[in-house]
BAKENU-535123 format. One record per residue: x negated, y, z negated of N, C-alpha, C in turn. Coordinates in steps of 0.2 Angstrom, whole numbers, always signed. Layout:
# residues N
     n.x     n.y     n.z    ca.x    ca.y    ca.z     c.x     c.y     c.z
       X       Y       Z       X       Y       Z       X       Y       Z
...
//
This chain:
# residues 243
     n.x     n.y     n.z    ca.x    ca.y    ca.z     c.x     c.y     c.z
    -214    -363    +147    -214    -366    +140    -209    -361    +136
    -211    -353    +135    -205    -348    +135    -199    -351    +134
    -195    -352    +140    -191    -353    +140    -188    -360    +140
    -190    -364    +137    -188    -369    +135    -189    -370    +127
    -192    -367    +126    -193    -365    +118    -187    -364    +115
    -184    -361    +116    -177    -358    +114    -171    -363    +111
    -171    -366    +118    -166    -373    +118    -170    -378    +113
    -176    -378    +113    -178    -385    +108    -176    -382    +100
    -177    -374     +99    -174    -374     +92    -166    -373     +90
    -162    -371     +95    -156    -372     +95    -152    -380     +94
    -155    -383     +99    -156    -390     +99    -156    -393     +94
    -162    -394     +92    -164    -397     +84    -159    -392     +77
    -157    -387     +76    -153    -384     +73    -145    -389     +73
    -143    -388     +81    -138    -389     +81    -133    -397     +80
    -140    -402     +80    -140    -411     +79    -141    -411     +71
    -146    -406     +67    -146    -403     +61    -137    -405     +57
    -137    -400     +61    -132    -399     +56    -125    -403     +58
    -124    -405     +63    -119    -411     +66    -120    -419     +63
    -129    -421     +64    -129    -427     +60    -132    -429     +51
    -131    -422     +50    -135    -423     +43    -129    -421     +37
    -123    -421     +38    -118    -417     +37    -118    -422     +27
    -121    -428     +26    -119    -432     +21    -125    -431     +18
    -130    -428     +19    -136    -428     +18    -138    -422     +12
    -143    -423      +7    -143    -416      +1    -143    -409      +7
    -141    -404      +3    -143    -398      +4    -150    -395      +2
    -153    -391      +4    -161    -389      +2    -160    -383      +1
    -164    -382      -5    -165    -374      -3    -170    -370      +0
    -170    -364      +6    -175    -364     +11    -181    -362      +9
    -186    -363     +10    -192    -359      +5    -194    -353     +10
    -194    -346      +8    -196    -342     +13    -202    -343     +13
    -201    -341     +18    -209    -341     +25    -211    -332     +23
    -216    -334     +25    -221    -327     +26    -217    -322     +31
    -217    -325     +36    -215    -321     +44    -208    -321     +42
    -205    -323     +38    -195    -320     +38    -197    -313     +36
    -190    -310     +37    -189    -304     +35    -190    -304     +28
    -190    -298     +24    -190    -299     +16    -187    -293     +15
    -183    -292     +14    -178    -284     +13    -184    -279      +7
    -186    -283      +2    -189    -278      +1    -198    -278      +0
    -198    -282      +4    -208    -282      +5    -210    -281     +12
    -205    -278     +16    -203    -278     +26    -212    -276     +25
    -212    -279     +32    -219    -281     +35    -221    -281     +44
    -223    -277     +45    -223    -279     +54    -226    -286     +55
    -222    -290     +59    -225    -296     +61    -218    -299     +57
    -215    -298     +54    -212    -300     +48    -204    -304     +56
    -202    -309     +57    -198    -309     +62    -193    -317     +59
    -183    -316     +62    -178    -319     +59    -175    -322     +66
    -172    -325     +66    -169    -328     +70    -162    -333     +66
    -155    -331     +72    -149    -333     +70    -145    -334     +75
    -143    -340     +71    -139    -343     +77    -132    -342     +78
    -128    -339     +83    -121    -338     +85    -117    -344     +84
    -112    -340     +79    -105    -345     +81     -98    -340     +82
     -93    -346     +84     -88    -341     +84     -81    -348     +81
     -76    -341     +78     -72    -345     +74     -65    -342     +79
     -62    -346     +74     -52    -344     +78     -49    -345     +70
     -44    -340     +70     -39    -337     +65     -40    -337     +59
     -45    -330     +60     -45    -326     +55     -40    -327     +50
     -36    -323     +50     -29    -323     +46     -27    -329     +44
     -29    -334     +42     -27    -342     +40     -31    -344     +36
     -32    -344     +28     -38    -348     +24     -35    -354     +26
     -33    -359     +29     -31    -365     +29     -35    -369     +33
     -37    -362     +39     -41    -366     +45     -50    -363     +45
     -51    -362     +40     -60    -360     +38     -65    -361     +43
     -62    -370     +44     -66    -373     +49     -66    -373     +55
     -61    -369     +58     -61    -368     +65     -68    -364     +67
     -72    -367     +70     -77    -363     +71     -84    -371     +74
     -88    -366     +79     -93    -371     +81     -98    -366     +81
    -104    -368     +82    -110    -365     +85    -112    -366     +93
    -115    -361     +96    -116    -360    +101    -123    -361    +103
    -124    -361    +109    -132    -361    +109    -136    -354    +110
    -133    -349    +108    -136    -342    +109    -141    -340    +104
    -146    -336    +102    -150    -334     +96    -152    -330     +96
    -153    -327     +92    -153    -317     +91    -161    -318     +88
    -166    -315     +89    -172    -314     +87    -172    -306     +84
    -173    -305     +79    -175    -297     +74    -181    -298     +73
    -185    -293     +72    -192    -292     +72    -193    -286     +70
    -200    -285     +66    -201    -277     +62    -206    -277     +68
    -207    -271     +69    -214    -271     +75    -216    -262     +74
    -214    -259     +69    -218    -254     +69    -216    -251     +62
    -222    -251     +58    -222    -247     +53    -223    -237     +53
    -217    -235     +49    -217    -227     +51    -218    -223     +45
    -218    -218     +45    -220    -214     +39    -212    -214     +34
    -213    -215     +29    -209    -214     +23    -207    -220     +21
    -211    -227     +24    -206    -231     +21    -204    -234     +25
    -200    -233     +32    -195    -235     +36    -199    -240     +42
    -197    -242     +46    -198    -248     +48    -194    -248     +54
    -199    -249     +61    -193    -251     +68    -192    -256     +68
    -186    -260     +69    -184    -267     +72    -183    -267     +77
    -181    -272     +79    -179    -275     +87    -176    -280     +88
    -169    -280     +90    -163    -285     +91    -167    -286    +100
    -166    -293    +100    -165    -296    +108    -161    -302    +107
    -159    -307    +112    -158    -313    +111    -163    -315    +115
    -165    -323    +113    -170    -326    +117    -167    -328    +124
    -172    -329    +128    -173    -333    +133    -170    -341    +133
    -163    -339    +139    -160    -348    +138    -153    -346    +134
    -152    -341    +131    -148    -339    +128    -140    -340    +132
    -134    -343    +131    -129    -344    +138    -125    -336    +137
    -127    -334    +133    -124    -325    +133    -126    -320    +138
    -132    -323    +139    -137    -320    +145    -136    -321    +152
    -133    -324    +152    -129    -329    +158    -122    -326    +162
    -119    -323    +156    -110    -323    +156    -106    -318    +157
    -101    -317    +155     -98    -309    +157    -102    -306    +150
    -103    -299    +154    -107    -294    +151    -114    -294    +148
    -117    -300    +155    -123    -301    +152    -129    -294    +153
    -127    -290    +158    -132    -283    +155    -132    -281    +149
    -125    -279    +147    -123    -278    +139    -127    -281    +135
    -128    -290    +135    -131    -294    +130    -139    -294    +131
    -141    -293    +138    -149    -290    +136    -152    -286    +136
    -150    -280    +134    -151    -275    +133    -155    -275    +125
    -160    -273    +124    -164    -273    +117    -163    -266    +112
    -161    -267    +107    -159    -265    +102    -164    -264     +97
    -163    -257     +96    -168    -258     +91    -166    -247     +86
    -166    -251     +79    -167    -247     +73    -170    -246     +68
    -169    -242     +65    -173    -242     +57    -172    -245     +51
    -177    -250     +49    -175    -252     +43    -180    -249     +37
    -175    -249     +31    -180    -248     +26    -176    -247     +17
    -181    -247     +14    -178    -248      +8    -176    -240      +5
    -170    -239      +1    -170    -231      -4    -165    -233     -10
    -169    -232     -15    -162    -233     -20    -160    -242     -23
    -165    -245     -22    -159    -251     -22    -156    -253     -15
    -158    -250     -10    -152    -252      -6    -157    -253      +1
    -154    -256      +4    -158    -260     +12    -153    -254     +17
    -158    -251     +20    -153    -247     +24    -154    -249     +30
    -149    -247     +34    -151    -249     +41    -148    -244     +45
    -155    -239     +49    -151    -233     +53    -153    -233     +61
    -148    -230     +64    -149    -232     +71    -154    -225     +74
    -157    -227     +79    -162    -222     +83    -158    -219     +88
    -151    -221     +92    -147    -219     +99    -141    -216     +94
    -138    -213     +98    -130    -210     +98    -125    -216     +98
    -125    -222    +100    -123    -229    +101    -120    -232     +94
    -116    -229     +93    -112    -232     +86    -112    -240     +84
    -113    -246     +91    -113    -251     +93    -122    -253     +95
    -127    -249     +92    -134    -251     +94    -136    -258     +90
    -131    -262     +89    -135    -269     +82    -129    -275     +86
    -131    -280     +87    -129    -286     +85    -125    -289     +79
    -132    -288     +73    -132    -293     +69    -126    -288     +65
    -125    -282     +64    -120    -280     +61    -116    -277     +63
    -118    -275     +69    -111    -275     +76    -109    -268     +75
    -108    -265     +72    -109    -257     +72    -111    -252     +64
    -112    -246     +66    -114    -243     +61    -109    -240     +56
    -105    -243     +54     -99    -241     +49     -99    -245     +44
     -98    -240     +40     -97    -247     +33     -96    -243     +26
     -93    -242     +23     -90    -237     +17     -79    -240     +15
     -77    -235     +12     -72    -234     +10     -66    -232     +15
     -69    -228     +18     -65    -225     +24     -67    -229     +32
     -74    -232     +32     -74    -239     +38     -77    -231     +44
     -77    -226     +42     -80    -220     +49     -87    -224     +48
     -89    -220     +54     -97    -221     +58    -100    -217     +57
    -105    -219     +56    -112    -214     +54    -120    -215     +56
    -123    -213     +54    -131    -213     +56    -135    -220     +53
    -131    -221     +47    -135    -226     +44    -130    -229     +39
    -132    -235     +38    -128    -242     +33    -132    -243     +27
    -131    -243     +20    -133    -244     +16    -131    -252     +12
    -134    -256     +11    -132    -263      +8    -133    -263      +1
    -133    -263      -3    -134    -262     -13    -137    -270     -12
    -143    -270     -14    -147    -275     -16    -146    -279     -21
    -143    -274     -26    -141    -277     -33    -133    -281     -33
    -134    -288     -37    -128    -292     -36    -122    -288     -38
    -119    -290     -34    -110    -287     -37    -106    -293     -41
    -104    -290     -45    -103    -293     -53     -97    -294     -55
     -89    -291     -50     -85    -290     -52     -80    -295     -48
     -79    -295     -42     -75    -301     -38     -79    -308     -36
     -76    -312     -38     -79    -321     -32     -74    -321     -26
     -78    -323     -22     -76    -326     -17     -80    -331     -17
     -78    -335     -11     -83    -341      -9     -84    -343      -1
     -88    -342      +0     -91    -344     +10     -86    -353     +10
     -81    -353     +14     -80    -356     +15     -76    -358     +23
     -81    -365     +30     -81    -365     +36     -84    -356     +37
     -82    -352     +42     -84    -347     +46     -82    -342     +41
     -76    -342     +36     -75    -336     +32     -76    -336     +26
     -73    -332     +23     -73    -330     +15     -66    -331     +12
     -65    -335      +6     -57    -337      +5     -54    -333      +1
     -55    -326      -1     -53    -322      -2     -45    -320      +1
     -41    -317      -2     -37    -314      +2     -38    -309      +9
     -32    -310     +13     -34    -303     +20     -33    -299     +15
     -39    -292     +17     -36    -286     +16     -38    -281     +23
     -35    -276     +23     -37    -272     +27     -38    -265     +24
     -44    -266     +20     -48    -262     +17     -56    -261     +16
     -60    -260     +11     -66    -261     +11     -67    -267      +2
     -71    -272      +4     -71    -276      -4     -79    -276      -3
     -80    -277     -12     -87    -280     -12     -88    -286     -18
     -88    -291     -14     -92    -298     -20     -95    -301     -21
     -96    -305     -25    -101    -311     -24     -98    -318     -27
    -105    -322     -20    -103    -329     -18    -109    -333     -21
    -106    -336     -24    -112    -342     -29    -112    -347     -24
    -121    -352     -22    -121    -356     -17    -119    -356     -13
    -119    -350      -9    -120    -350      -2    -125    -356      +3
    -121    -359      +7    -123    -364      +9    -123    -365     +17
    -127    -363     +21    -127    -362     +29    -131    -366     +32
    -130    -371     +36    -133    -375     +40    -139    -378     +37
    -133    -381     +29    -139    -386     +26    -145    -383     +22
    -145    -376     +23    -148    -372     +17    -144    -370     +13
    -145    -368      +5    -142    -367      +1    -146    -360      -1
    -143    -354      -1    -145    -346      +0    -144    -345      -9
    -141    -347     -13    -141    -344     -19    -135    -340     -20
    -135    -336     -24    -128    -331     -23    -129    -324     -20
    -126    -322     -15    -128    -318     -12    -120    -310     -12
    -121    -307     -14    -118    -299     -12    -113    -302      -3
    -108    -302      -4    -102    -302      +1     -98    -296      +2
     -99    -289      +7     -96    -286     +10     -91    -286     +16
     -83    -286     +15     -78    -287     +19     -76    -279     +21
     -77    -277     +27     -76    -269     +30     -72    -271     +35
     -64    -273     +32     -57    -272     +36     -55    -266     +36
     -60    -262     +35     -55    -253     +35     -52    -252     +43
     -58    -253     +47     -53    -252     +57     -49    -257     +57
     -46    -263     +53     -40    -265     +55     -37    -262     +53
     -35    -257     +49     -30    -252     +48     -27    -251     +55
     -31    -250     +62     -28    -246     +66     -32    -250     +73
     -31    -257     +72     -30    -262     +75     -40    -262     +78
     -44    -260     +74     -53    -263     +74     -53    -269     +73
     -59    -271     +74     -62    -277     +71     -64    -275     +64
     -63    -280     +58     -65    -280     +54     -72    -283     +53
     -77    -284     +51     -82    -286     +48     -86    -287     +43
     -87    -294     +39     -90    -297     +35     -98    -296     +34
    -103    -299     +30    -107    -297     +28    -109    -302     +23
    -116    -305     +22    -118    -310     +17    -124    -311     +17
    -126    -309     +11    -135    -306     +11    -136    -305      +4
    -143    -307      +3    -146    -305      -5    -152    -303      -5
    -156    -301     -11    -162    -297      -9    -168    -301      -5
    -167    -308      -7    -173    -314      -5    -173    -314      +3
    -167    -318      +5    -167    -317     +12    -164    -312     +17
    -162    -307     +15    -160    -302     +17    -152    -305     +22
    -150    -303     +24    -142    -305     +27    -143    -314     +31
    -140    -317     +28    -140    -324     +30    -135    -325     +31
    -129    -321     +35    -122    -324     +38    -119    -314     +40
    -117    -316     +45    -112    -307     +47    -110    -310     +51
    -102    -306     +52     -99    -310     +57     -93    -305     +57
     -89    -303     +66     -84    -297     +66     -77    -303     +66
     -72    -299     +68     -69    -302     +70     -62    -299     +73
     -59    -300     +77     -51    -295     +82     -45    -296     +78
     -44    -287     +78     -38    -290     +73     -31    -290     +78
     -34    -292     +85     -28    -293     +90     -26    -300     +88
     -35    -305     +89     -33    -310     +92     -35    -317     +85
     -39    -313     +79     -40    -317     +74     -46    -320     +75
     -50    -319     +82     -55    -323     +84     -61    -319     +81
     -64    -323     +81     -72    -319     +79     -80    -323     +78
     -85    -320     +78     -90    -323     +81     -97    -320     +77
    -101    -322     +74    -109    -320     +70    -111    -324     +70
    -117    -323     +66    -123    -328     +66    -126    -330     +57
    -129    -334     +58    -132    -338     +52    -139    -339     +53
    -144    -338     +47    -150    -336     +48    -153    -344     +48
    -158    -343     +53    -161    -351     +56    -167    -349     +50
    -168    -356     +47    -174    -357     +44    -180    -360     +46
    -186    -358     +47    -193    -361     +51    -193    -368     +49
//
C-alpha cells in the first residue's frame, strides 16, 4: 500500500490540473502538518511535485514545461537546541527518478537545518556537500552566487520589482546576476499562494552554472524553486502539493 500511495497522489494532482484548467482557482488553506516557516514543528511535513521546462532564455515559451510523476517529501523530524530544526528531503516510493540514470544519487536522503533568525528562514547544511538539498539545489545564494554553510530567505515582502510567475518561469528579463521581487497571485496547480518574495540567483551563469529561481512567502514557506542550464536552457523544480 506504501508504494502505491504515491502514484495515487501524483495521479489525482496530475488529472487536477490537466482537467480542471476552466475551473475557479482556490486558495489553499494550510493544514496543520505543512511546513510553516515560522511556527516549524516536528511532524510538520511538504510534499512537491517535479516538473521540467525547455528554454529558459525565451519569455515567449513560459509554457514549455509538464509535470512528472516524481515527489520530493520534506519533513522536520527533529527539534535542536536554539531554535533550529532537522529536515529531511527523500523522494517517495514509485518515484520514476528512482528508477533512472543516477538513481543512487536520487535516493540518497538529505537532510539539513532549518530555522528562523532575523526575519529570515535559513537553511544550513549538516555535510561538506554543497549539493545536500533537492528543493533548493544548492547552498549559494547571495550577490556573488559562492557557496556557503547556510542560505538565508528574507520573510519580509520585497517591495521594489514585479515580476509575475508565468508557465514554468518568471517574465522578468534574463539576467545573469542576483534579483529580488515580488509576485502578486501566485498561482500553482490551481492553488492561488498570494504574493510571495521571488529570488532569481543567475550569478553561476556568469561562468556557465545553473541559475536558480526561488518562490516562497512567510505562510507557506517555498511553493515553486526550480534550477535551470545555462548550456541547454532546460531546467526542472517542484511545486508544493496541497493535502
Amino acid at each position: 500500500m506504501k508504494k502505491i500511495l504515491p502514484f495515487l497522489v501524483v495521479a489525482s494532482v496530475l488529472i487536477l490540473f490537466s482537467c480542471n484548467k476552466d475551473e475557479a482557482v482556490v486558495e489553499p488553506k494550510l493544514s496543520d502538518t505543512m511546513i510553516q516557516p515560522d511556527n516549524l514543528e516536528v511532524g510538520q511535513v511538504n510534499y512537491y511535485l517535479r516538473f521540467e521546462g525547455e528554454k529558459y532564455y525565451d519569455n515567449s515559451s513560459n509554457n514549455l514545461f509538464s509535470y512528472t510523476n516524481d515527489t520530493l517529501k520534506i519533513e522536520v523530524i527533529e527539534e535542536l537546541d536554539g531554535g533550529r530544526f532537522l529536515v529531511q528531503e527523500n523522494y517517495t516510493p514509485g518515484s520514476e527518478i528512482l528508477e533512472g540514470e543516477n538513481a543512487e544519487y536520487y535516493r540518497e536522503v538529505k537532510k539539513y537545518y532549518m530555522y528562523l533568525e532575523n526575519e529570515n528562514l535559513v537553511i544550513e547544511r549538516t555535510t561538506d556537500d554543497m549539493y545536500s538539498t533537492h528543493l533548493i539545489y544548492a547552498f549559494s545564494l547571495g550577490e556573488w552566487g559562492s557557496g556557503g554553510e547556510k542560505v538565508e530567505f528574507p520573510l519580509s515582502l520585497f517591495t521594489e520589482k514585479e515580476t509575475t510567475i508565468e508557465g514554468w518561469k518568471t517574465t522578468n528579463e534574463y539576467i545573469e546576476a542576483y534579483g529580488e521581487y515580488f509576485a502578486k497571485d501566485v498561482t500553482l496547480l490551481e492553488h492561488n499562494f498570494g504574493t510571495a518574495n521571488v529570488i532569481v540567483n543567475n550569478v553561476p551563469m556568469q561562468v556557465d552554472g545553473n541559475g536558480m529561481t526561488y518562490v516562497y512567502n512567510r505562510t507557506y514557506g517555498f511553493v515553486r524553486s526550480f534550477t535551470y542550464s545555462w548550456w541547454t536552457g532546460g531546467g526542472s523544480g517542484w511545486d508544493l502539493m496541497v493535502p
